[in-house]
C-alpha positions in Angstrom: -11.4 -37.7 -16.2 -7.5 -36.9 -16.0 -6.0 -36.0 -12.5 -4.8 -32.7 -12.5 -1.5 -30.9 -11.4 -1.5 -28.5 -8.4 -2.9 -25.5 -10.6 -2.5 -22.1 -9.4 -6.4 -22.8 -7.8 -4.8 -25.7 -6.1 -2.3 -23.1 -4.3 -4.8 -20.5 -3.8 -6.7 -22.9 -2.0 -3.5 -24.0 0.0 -2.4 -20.6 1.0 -6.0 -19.5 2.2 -5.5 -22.9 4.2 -2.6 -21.8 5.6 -3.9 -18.4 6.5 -7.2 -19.7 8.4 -5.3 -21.9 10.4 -2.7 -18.8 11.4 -5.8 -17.0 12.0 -7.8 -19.2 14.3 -3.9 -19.9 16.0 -3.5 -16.0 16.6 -7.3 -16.1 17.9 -6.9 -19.3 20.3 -4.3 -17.3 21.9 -5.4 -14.8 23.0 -3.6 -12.4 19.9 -4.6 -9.6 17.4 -4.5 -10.4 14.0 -1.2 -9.5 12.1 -2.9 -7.3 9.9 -4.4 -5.3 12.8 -1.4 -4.4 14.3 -0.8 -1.2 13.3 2.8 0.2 12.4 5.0 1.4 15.2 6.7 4.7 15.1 9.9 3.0 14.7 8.3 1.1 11.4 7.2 4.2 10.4 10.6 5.9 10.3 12.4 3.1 8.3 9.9 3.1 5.9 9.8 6.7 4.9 12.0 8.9 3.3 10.7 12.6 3.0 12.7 15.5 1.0 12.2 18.8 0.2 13.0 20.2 -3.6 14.0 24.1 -2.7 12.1 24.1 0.6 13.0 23.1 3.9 11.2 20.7 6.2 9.8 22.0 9.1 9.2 20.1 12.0 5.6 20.1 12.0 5.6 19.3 8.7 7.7 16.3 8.7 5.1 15.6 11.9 2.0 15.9 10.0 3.8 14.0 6.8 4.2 11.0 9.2 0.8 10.4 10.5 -0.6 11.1 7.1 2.3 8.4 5.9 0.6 6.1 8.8 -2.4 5.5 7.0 -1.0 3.8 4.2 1.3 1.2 5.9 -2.1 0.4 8.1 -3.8 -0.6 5.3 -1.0 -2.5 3.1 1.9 -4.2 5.7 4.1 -5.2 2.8 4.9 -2.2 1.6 8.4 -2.1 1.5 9.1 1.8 1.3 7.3 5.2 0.9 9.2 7.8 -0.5 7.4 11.6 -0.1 8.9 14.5 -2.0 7.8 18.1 -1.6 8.8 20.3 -4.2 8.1 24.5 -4.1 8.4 26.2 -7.4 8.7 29.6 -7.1 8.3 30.5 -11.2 4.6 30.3 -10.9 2.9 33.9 -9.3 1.0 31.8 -6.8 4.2 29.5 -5.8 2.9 25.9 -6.4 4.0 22.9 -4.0 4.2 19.8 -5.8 3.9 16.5 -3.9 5.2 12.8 -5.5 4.7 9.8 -4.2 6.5 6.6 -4.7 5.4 3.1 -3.2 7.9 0.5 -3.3 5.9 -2.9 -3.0 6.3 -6.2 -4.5 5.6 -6.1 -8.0 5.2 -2.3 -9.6 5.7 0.2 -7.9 2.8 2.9 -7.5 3.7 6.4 -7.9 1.3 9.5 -8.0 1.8 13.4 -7.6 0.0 16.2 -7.0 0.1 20.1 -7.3 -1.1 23.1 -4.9 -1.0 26.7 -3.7 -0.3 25.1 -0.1 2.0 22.2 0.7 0.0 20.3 3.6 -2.7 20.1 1.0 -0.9 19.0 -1.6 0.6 15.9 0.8 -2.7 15.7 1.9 -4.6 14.6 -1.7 -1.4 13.0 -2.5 -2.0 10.2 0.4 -5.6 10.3 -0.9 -4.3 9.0 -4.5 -1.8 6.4 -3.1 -4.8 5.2 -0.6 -7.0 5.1 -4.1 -4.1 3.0 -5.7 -3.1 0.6 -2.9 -7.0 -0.2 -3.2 -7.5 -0.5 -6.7 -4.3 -2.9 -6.5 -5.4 -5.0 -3.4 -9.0 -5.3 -5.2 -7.6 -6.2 -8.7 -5.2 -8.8 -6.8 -8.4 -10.4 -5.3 -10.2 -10.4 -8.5 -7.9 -12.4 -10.1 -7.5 -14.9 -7.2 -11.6 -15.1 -7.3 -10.9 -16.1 -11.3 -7.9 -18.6 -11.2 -10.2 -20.6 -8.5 -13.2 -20.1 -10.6 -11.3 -21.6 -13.1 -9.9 -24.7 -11.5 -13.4 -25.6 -10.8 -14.5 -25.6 -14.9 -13.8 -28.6 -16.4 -11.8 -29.1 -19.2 -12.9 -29.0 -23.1 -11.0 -31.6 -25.2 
């Protein structure tokens, strides 16, 4: 049997190393995990951008838009920016709001929208959707970290 190079199993195996040990570390001592820190206000702040297309920003709204906002950095740390824009168009009768979404993360960027007669709802399935995608790409991540150690552990056909 041939020795093998450090395969991308090899890493994986490495980098979960690495992570157990910063976990039991964080637990010896008394800390929360990192992951379970949730964001701070400030973090918040710097890593949304809200904007309204032919409507203006309450207060509350931008309030509401926040906490909602809250819930995705919670689940997914490295996300790098969340842009929110609201957008009223006033050439339907019932006035739709129009919400986008755009995730800036390592690797592609996830970007969803979503229409409705009111605006808070519109935000509201619109955080839903991102949730949905942030999960769909953490599971699909994991999936394929599952495989390239599955596949280390084959042995090779001549």
């Amino acid at each position: 049997m041939e020795a093998r190079g450090m395969g991308a199993g090899a890493r994986g195996w490495k980098l979960f190393s690495v992570r157990l040990f910063l976990c039991v570390r964080f637990l010896e001592n008394g800390l929360p995990l990192p992951r379970m820190i949730p964001p701070s206000p400030e973090e918040i702040h710097a890593k949304l951008l809200l904007r309204g297309v032919h409507l203006n920003l309450t207060d509350s709204m931008r309030a509401v838009f926040h906490e909602k906002v809250s819930r995705l950095l919670r689940h997914e740390p490295r996300i790098i920016r969340v842009r929110i824009d609201v957008d009223h168009d006033t050439t339907h009768a019932k006035g739709l709001y129009t919400a986008k979404g755009h995730i800036e993360i390592s690797g592609p960027d996830l970007i969803a929208s979503e229409s409705s007669p009111d605006a808070y709802k519109a935000v509201d399935v619109l955080i839903d959707k991102l949730d949905r995608l942030l999960r769909n790409r953490s599971r699909a991540l994991k999936e394929k970290r599952k495989d390239d150690i599955r596949k280390v552990g084959e042995p090779e056909e001549v």
